[in-house]
Backbone as a ProteinNet text record, in pm:
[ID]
protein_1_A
[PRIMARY]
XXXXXXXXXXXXXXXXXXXXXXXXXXXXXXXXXXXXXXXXXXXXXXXXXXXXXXXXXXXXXXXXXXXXXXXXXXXXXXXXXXXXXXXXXXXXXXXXXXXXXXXXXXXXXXXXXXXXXXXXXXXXXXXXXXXXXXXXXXXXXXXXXXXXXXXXXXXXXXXXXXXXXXXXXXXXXXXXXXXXXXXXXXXXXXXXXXXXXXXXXXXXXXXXXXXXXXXXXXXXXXXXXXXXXXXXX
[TERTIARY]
9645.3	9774	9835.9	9994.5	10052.9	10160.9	10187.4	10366.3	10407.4	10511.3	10573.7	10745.8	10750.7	10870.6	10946.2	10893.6	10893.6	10992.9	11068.4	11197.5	11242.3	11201.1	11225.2	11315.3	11422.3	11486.3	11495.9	11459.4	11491.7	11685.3	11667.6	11807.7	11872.9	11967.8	12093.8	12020.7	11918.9	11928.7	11957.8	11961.5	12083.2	11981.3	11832.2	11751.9	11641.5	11548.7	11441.3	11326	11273.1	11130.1	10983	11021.2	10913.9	10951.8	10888.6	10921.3	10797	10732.1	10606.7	10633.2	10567.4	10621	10541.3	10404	10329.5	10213.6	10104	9983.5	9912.3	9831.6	9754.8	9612	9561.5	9411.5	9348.2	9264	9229.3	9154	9084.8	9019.1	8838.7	8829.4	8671.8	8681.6	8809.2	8788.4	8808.9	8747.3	8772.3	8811.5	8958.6	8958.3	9106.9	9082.5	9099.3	9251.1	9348.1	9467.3	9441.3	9477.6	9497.5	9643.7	9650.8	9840.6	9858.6	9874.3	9896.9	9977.2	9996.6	10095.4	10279.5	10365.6	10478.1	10480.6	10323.6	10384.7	10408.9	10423.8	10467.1	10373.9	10224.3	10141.1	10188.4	10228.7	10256.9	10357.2	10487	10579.9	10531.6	10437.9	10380.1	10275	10259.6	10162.2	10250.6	10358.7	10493.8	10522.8	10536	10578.9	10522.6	10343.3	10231.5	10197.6	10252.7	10220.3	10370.4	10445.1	10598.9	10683.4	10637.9	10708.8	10863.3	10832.3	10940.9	10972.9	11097.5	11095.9	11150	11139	11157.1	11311.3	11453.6	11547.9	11551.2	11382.3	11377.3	11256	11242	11076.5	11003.6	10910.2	10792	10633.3	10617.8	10538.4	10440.1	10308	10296.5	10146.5	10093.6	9980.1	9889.6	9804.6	9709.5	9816.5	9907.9	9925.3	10106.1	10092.9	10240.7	10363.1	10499.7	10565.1	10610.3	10595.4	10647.1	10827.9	10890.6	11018	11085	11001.3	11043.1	11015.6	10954.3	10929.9	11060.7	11092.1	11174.4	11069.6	11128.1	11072.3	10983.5	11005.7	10876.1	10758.7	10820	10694.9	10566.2	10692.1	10589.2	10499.4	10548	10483	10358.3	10365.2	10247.9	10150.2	10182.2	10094.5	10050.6	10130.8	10025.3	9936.7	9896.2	9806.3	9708.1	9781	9653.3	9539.6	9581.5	9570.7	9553.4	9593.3	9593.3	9544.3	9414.4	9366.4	9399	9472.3	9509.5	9402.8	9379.4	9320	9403.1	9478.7	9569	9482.2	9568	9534.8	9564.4	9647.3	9676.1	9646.4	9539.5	9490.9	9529.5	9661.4	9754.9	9684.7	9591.6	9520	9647.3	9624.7	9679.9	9603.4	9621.5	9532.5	9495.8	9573.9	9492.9	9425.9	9397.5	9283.9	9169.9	9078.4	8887	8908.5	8803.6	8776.8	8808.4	8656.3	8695	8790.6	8886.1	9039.6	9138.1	9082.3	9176.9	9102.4	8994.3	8890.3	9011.4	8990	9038.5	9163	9213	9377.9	9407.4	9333.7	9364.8	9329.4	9277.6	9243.2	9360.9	9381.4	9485.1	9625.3	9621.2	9769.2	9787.9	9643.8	9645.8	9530.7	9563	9488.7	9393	9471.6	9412.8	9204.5	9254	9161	9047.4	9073.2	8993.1	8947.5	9025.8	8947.7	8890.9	8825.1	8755.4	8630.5	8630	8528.9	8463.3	8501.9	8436.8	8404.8	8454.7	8424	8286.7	8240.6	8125.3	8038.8	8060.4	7953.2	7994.5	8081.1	8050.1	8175	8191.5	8301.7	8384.1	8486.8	8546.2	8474.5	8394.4	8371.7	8209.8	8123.8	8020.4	8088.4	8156.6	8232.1	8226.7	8303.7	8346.9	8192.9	8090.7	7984.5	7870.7	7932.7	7851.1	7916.5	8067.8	8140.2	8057.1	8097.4	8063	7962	7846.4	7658.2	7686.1	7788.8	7764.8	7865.5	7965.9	8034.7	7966.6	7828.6	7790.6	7859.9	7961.1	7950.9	7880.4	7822.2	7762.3	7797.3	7751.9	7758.9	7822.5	7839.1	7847.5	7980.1	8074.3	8217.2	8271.4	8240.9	8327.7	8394.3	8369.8	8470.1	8549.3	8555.2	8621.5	8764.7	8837.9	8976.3	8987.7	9086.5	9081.8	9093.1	9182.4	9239.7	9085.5	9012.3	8897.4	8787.2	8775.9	8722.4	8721.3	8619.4	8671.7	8750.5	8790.6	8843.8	8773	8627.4	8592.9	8538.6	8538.1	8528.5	8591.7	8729.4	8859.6	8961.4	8850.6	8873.9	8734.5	8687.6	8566.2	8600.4	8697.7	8758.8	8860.7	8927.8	9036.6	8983.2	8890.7	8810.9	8747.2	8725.5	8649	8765.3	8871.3	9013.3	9060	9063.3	9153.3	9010.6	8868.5	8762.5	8721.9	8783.1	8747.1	8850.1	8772.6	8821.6	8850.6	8792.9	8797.8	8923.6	8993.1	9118.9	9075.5	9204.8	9166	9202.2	9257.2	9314.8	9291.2	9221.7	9195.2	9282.1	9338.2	9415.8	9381.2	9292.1	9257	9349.1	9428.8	9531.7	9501.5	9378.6	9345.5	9220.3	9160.9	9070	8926.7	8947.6	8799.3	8862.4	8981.7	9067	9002.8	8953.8	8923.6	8772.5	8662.6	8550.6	8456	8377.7	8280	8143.8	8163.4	8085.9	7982.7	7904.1	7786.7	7878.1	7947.5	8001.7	8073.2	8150.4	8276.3	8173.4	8028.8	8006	7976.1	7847.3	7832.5	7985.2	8093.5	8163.5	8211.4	8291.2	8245.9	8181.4	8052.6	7939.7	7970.7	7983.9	8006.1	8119	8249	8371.1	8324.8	8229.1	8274.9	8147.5	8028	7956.8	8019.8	8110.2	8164.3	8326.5	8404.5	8481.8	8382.1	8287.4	8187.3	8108.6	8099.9	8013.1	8131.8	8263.8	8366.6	8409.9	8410.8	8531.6	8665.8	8656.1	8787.7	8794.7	8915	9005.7	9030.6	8962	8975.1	9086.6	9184	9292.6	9273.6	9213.2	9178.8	9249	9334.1	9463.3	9383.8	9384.4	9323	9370	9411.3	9388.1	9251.3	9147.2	9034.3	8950	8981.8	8910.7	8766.9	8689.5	8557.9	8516	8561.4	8556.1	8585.4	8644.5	8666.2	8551.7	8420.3	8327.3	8257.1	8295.8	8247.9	8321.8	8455.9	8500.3	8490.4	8560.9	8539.2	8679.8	8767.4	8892.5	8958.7	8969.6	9069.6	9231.5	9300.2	9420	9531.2	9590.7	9648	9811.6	9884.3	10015.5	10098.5	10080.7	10175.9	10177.8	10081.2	10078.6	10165.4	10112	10195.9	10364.9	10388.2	10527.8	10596.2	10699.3	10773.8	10927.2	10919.5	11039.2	10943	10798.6	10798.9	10798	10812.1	10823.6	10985	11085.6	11193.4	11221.5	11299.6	11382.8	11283.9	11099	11011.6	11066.8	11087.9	11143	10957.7	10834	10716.9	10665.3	10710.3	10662.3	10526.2
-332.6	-344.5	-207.1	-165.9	-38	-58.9	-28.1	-55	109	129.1	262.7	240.3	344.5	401.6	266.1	153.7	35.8	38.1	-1.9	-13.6	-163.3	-228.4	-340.6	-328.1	-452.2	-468.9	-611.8	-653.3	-844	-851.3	-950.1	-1005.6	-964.4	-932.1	-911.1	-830.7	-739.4	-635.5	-530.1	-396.2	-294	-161.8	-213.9	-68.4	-164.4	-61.5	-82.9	-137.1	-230	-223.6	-151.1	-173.4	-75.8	16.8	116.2	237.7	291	261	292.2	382.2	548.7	580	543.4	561.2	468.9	437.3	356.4	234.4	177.6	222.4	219.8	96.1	-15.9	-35.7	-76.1	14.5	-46.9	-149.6	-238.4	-293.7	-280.4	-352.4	-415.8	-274.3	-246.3	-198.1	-281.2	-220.1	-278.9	-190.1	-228	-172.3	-232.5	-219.7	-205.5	-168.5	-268.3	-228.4	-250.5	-186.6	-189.7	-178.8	-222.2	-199.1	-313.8	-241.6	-334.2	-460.3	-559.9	-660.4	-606	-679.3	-608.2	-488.8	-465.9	-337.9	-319.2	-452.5	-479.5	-543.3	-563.2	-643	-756.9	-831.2	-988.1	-946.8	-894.2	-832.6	-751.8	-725.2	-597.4	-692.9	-771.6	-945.4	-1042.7	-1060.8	-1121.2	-1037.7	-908	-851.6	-823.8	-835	-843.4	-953.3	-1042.1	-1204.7	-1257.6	-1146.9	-1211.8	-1304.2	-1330.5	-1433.7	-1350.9	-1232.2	-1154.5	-1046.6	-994.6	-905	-778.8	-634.1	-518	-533.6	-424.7	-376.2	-284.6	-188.4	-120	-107.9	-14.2	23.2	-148.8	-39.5	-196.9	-219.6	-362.9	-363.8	-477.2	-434.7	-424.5	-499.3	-607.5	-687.3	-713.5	-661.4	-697.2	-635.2	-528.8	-449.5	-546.1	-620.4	-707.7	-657.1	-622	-600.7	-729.8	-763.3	-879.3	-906.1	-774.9	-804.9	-848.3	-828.3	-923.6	-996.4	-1119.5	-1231.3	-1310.1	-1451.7	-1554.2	-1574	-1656.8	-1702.4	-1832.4	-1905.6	-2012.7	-1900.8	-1830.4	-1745.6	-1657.9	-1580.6	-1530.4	-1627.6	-1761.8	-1881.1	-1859.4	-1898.3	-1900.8	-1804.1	-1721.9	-1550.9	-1537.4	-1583.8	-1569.5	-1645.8	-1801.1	-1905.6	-1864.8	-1819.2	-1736.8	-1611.4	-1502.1	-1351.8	-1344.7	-1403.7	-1398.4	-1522.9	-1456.4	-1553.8	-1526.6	-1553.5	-1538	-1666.4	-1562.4	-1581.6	-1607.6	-1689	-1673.4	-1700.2	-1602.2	-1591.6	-1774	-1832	-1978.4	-2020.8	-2042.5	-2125.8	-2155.4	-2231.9	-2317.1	-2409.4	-2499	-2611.6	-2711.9	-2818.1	-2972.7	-3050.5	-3085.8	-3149.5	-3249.8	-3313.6	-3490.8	-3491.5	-3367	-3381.5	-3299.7	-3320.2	-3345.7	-3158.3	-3147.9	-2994.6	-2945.6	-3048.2	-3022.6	-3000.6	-3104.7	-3130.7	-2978	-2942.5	-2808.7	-2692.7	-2694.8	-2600.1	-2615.2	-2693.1	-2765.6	-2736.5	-2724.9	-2729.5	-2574.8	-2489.1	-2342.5	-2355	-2438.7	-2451.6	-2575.3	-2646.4	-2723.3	-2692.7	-2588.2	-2528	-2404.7	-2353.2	-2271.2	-2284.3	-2283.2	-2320	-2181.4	-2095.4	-2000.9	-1966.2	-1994.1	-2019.5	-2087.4	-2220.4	-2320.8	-2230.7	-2215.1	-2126.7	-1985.4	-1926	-1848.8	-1879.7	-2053.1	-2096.8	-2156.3	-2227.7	-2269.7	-2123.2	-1975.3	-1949.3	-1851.4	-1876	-1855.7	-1919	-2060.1	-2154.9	-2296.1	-2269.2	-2347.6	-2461.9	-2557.2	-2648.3	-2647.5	-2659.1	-2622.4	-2716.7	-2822.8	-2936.1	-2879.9	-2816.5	-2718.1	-2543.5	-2530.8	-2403.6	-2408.7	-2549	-2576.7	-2580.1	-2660.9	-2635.1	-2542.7	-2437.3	-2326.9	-2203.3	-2210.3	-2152.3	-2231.5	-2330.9	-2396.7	-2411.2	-2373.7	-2314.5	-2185.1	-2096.7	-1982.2	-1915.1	-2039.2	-1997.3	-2066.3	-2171.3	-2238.6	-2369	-2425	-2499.3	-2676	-2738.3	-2815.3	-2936.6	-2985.5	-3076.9	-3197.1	-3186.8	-3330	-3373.2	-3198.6	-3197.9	-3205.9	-3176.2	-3187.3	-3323.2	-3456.5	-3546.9	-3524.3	-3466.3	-3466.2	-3446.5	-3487.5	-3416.2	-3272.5	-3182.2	-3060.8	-3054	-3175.5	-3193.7	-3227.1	-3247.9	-3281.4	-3152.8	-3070.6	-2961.2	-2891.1	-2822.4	-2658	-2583.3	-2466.6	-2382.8	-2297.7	-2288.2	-2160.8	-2220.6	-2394.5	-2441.2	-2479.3	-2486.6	-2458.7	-2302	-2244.3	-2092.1	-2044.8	-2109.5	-2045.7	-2179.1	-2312	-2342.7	-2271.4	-2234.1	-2111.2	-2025.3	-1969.2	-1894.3	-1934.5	-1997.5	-2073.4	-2080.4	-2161	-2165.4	-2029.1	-1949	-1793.3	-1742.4	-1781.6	-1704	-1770.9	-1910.7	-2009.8	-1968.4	-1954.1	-1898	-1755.4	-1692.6	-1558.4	-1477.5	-1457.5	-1388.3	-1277.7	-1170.6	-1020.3	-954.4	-1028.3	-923.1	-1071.2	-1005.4	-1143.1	-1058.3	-1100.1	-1116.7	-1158.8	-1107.4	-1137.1	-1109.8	-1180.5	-1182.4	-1195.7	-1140	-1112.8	-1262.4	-1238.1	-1392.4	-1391.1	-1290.5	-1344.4	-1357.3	-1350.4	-1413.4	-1487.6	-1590.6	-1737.7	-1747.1	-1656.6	-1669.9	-1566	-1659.4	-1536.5	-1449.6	-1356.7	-1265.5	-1288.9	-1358.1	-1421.9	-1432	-1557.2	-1606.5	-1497	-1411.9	-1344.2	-1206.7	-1122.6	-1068	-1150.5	-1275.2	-1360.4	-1372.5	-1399.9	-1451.6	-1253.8	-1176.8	-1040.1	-1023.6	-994.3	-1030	-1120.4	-1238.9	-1327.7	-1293.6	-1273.4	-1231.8	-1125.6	-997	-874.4	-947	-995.3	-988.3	-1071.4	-1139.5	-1257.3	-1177.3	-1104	-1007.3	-881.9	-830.3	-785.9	-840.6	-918.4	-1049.2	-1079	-1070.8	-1158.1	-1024.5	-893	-762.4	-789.9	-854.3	-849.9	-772.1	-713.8	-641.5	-716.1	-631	-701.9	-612.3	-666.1	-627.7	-694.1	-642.3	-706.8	-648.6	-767.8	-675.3	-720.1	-630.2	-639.8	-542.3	-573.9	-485.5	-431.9	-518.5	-476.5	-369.6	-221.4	-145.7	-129.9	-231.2	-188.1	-292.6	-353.9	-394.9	-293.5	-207.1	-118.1	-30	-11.6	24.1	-47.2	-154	-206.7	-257.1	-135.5	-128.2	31.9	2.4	165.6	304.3	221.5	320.2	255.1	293.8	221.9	305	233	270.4	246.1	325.9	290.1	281.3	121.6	105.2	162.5	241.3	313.6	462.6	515.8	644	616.5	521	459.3	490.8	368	295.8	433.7	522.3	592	549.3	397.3	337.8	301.6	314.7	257.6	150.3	110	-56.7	-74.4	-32.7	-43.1	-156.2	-243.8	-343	-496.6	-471.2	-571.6	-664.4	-659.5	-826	-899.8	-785.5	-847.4	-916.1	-890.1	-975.9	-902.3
21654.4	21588.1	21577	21582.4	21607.3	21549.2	21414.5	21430.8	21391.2	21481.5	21480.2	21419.4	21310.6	21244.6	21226.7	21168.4	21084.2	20967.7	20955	20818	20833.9	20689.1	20667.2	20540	20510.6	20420.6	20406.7	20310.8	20266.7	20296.9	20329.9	20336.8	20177.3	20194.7	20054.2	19944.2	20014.7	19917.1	19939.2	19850.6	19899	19910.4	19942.7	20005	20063.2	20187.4	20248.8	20154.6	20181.2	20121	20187.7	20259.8	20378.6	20463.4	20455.1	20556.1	20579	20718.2	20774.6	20889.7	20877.9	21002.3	21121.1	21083.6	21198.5	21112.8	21178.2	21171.8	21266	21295.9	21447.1	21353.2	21418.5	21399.7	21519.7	21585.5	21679.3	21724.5	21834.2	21821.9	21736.6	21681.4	21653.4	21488.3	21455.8	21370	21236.7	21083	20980.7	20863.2	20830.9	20751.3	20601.1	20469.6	20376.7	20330.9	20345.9	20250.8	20142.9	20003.5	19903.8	19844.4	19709.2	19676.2	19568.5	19436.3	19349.8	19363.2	19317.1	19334.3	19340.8	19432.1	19436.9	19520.9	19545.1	19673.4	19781.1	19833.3	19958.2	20073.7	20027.1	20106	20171.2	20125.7	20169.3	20274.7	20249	20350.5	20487.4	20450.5	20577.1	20666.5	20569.2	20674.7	20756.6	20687.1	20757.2	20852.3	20892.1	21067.3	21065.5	21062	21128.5	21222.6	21168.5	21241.2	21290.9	21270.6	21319.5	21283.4	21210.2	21055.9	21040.4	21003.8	20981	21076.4	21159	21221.9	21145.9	21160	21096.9	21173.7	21080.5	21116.3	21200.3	21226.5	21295.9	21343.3	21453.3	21476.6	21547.8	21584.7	21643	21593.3	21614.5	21570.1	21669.2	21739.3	21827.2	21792.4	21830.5	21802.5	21957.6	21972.1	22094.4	22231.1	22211	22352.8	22358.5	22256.1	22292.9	22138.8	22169.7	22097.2	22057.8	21915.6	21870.8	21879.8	21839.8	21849.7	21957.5	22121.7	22230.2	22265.8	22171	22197.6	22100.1	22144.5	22071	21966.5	21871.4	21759	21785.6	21862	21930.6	21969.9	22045.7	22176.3	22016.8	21949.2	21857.8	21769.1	21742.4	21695.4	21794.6	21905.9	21970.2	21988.9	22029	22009.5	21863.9	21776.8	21639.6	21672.4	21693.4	21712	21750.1	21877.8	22012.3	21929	21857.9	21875.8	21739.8	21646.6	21482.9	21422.4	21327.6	21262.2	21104	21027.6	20864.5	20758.5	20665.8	20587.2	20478.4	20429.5	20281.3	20151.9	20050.9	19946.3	19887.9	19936.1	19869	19939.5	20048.4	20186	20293.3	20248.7	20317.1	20416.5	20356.4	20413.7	20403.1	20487	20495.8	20373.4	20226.6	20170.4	20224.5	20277.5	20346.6	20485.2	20553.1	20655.6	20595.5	20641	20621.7	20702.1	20626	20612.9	20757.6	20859.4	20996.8	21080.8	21001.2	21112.3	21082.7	20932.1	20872.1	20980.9	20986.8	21085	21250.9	21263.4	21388.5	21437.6	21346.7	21352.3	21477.2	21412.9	21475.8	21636.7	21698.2	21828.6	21866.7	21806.9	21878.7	21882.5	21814.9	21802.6	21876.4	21966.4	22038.4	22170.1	22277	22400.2	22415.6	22402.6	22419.4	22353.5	22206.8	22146.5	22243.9	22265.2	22352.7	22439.4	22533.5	22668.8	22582.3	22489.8	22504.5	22398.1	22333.7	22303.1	22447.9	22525.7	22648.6	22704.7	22756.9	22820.5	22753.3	22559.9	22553	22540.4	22640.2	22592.5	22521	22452.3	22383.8	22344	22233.7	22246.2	22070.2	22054.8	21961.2	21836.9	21863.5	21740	21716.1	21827.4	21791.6	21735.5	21752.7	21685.7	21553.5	21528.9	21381.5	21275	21323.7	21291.8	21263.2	21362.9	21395.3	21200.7	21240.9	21197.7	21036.5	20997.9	20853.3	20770.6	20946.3	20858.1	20791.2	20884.9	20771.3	20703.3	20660	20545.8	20442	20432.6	20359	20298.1	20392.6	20440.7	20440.8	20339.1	20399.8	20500.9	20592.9	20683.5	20589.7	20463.7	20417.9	20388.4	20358.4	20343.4	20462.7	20589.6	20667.2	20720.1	20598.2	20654.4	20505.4	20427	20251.8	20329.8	20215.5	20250.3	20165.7	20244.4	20162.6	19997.2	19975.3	19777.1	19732.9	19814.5	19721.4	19749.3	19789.3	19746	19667.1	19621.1	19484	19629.8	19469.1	19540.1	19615.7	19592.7	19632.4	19845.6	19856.7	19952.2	20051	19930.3	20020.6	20085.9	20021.6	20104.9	20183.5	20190.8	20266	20421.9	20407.4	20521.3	20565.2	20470.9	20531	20623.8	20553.2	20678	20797.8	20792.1	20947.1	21011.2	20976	21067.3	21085.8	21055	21080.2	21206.9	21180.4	21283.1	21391.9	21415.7	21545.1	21597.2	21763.2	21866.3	21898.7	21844.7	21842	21848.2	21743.4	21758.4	21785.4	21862.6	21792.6	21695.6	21611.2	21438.2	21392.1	21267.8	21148.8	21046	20980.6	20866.7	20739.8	20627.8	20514.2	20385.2	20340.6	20229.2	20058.7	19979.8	19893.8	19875.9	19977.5	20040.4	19924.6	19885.3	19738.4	19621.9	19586.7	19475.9	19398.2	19428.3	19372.2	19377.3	19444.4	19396.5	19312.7	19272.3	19207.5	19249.6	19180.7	19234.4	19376.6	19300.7	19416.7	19571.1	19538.3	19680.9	19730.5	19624.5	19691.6	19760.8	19741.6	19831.6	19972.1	19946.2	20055.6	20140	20092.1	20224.3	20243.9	20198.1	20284.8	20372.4	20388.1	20417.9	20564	20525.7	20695.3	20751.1	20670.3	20725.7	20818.9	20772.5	20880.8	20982.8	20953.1	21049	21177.1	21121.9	21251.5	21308.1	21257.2	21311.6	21420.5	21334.8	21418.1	21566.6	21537.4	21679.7	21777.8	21735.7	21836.8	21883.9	21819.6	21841	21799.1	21678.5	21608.3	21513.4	21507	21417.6	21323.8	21177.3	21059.7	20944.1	20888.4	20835.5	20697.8	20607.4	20471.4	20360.6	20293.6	20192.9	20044.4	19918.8	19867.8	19697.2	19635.1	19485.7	19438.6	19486.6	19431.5	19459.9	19409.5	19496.5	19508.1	19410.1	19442.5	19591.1	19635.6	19758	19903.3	19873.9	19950.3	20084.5	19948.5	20012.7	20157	20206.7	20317.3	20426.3	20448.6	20528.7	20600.1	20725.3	20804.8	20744.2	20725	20714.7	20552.2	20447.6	20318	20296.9	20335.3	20365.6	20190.2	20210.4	20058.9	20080.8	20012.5	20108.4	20031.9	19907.4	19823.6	19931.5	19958.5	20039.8	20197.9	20267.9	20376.5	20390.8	20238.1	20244.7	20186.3	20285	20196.5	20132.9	20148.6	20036.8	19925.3	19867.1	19759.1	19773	19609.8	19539.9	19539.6	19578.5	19540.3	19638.7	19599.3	19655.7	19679	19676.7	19711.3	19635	19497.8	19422.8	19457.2	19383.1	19365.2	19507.6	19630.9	19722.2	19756.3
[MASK]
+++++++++++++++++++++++++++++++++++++++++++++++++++++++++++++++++++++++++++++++++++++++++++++++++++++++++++++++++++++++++++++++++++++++++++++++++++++++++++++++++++++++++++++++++++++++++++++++++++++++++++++++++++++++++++++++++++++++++

């Protein structure tokens, strides 16, 4: 991921919220945003994944500039190349854990062809993936509304790590569990970014989490607009 001399502004407000002069992560690296609430995390994940495009500057995911793609094309290249982790899940409540697992391969081919070309098939993926988020075999026909929370983010995760993206996207992803689980899934998150050579991008307030990444980046030092104009995003 690369975005160079980056200036974002929300629609109808009257200054930048982001001003990045550059941001390099390379592959199979891991590392640690931090940034109180309102400092612009969530925004800097939106033209990461192309949700949102910058007024200026680029921002550049797996060797491809997002700003020259249409808004379908970047739909798809996220699918392909980006796996997100949200802080609110964003599961389907009425499909079964699996189908939420699932979803990230049928909405991207790409995915598919590089589970077949290690072997293996996306409905053994899903399995593989769900032994070691802990997982048991017994939820994967539940619907998502009927999980805890801490099971309905540990499917979040399996969907953002099937098919091997190259940038995973973690959006304040131990929020909702406790201690125990929240090192355990750490813990599987990097070893399985580790195993595929994905680039792990983990946004986070909590700095004692910090310690088990390679680089901890701080987005108040980054952003030289500040908090001004975010409106808490």
């Amino acid at each position: 991921m690369r975005l160079c001399g980056l200036r974002y502004r929300w629609p109808g407000a009257v200054a930048d919220c982001l001003v990045i002069d550059a941001l390099t992560i390379g592959a199979g690296e891991r590392v640690f945003l931090r940034g109180p609430s309102g400092s612009g995390k969530t925004t800097l994940l939106s033209l990461v994944g192309g949700v949102a495009l910058p007024q200026s500057g680029t921002v550049e995911v797996a060797g491809q500039a997002l700003g020259a793609l249409s808004a379908g094309a970047r739909d798809r290249f996220r699918a392909d190349h980006v796996g997100f982790v949200f802080q609110l899940f964003n599961l389907l409540p009425w499909l079964s854990a699996r189908d939420n697992i699932l979803l990230a391969c049928r909405f991207s081919p790409q995915r598919r062809v590089r589970i077949a070309a290690a072997g293996g098939t996306p409905a053994a993926e899903v399995a593989r993936q769900a032994s070691r988020l802990d997982l048991a075999s017994a939820l994967f026909a539940r619907p998502a509304a009927q999980l805890s929370v801490g099971q309905q983010q540990r499917v979040a995760a399996a969907r953002a790590l099937i098919g091997r993206p190259g940038l995973v996207v973690a959006d304040e992803p131990t929020s909702a569990l406790d201690a125990d689980r929240q090192q355990a899934f750490i813990d599987l998150l990097l070893e399985e970014c580790a195993a595929t050579g994905s680039a792990l991008l983990f946004v986070s307030h909590d700095q004692r989490l910090a310690a088990h990444f390679d680089r901890v980046l701080d987005l108040a030092t980054l952003n030289r607009a500040g908090n001004a104009g975010e409106g808490g995003r």
